[in-house]
C-alpha positions in Angstrom: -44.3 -2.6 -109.7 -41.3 -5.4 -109.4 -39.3 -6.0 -112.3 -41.1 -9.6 -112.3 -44.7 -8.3 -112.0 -44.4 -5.7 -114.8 -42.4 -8.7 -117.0 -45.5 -11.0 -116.8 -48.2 -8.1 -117.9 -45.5 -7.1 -120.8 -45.3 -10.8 -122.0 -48.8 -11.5 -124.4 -48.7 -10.5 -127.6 -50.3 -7.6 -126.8 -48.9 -5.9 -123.7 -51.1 -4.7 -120.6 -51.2 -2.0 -117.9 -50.8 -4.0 -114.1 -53.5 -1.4 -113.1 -56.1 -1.1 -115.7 -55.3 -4.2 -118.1 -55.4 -0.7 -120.8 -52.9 -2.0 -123.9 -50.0 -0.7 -124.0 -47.5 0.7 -127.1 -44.0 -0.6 -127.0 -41.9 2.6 -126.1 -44.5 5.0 -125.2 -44.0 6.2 -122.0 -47.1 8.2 -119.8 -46.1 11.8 -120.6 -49.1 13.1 -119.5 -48.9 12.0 -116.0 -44.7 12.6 -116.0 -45.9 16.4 -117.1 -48.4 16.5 -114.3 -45.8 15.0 -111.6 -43.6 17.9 -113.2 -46.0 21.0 -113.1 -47.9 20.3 -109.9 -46.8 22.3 -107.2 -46.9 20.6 -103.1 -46.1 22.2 -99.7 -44.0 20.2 -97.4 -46.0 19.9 -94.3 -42.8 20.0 -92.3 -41.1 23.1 -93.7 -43.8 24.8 -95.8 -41.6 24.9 -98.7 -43.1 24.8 -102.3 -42.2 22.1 -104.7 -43.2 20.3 -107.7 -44.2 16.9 -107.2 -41.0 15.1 -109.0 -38.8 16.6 -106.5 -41.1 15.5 -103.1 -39.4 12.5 -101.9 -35.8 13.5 -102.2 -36.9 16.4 -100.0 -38.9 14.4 -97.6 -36.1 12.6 -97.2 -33.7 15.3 -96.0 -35.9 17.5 -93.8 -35.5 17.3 -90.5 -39.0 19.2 -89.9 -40.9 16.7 -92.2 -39.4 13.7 -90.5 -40.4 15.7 -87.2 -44.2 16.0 -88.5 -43.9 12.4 -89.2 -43.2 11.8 -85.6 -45.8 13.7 -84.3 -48.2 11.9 -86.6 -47.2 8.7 -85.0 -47.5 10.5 -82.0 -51.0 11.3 -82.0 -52.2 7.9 -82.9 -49.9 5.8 -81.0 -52.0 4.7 -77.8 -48.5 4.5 -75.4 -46.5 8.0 -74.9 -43.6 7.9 -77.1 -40.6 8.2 -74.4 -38.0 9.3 -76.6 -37.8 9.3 -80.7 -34.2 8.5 -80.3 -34.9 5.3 -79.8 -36.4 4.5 -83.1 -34.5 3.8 -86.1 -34.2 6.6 -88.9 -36.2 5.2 -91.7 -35.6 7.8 -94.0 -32.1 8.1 -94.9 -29.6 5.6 -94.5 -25.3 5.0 -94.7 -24.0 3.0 -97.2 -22.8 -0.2 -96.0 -19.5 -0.4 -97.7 -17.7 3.2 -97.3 -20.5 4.7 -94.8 -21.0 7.6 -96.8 -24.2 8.8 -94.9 -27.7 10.6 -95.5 -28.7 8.5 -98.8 -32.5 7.9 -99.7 -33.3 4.4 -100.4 -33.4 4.8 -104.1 -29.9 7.1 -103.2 -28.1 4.4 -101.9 -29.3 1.3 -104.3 -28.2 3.5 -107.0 -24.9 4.7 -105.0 -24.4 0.9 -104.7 -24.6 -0.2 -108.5 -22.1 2.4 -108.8 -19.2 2.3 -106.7 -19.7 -1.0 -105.2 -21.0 -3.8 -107.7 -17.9 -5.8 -107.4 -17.4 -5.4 -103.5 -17.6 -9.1 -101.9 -17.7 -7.9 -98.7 -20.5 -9.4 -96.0 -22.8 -6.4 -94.9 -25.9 -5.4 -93.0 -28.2 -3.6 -95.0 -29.2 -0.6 -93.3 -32.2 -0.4 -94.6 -34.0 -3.8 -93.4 -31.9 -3.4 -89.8 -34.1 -0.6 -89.5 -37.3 -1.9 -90.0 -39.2 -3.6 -87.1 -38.6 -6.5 -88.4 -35.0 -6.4 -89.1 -32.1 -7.8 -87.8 -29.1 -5.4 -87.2 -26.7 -8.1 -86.9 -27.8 -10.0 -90.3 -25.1 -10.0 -92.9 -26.1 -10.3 -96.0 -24.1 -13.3 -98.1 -24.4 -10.9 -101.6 -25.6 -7.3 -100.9 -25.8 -6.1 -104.5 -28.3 -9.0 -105.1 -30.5 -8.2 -102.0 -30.5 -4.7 -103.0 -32.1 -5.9 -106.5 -34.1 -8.1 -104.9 -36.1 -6.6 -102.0 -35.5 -2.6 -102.4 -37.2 -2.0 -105.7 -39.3 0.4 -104.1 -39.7 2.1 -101.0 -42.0 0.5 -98.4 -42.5 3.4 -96.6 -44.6 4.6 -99.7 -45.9 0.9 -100.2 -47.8 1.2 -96.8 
């Protein structure tokens, strides 16, 4: 959920699961499901490499073979040949804006970005819109540390 979305079910008097409308305790957190997320094993359909859950995404992230699989998922359902993968932006990992440190995961570089460059004024583009369809590589963003907050709470490739 966005931070404005969970604010509005945590408002009543009595504060309410988004999903389930369930109550819920001030300061209890959902061990049950952070213990499952922890002790369930997953193969990586790229690499075959066995992982818990909790460390999926990072790993998705960073291999190549998984990004690969991806493609030949897209591939199979795409009605037009793909001529060349090359010419479609990498949607997984991104550079950071500001010192181009490279490879980051969206939730790598947002946090990467409260860190070391809160205070930097500087116009950029965010490389994670310019490479969505819909994106605009030349679009500089007036405050990139708000947009961040704003639109990259979560990851749309796991939204859709």
């Amino acid at each position: 959920f966005c931070t404005p979305c969970l604010q509005e079910c945590l408002k009543p008097k009595k504060p309410v699961c988004g999903v389930c409308r369930s109550t819920l305790s001030p300061g209890s957190r959902a061990l049950d499901l952070e213990k499952q997320i922890e002790t369930t094993e997953t193969t990586c359909n790229g690499c075959n490499k066995k992982m818990f859950l909790s460390k999926m995404r990072s790993h998705a992230a960073s291999c190549s073979k998984y990004q690969n699989y991806i493609m030949e998922g897209v591939k199979a359902v795409t009605k037009e040949p793909l001529h060349s993968t090359r010419s479609f932006p990498n949607r997984f990992t991104f550079p950071c804006p500001y010192c181009s440190e490279k490879n980051f995961d969206q939730e790598g570089l947002v946090e990467h970005c409260k860190a070391l460059h809160s205070m930097d004024a500087k116009q950029v583009v965010c490389p994670i819109c310019a490479s969505m369809p819909w994106g605009d590589p030349n679009y500089r963003s007036a405050n990139f540390m708000e947009h961040l907050q704003r639109r990259h709470r979560f990851s749309y490739d796991t939204f859709v």
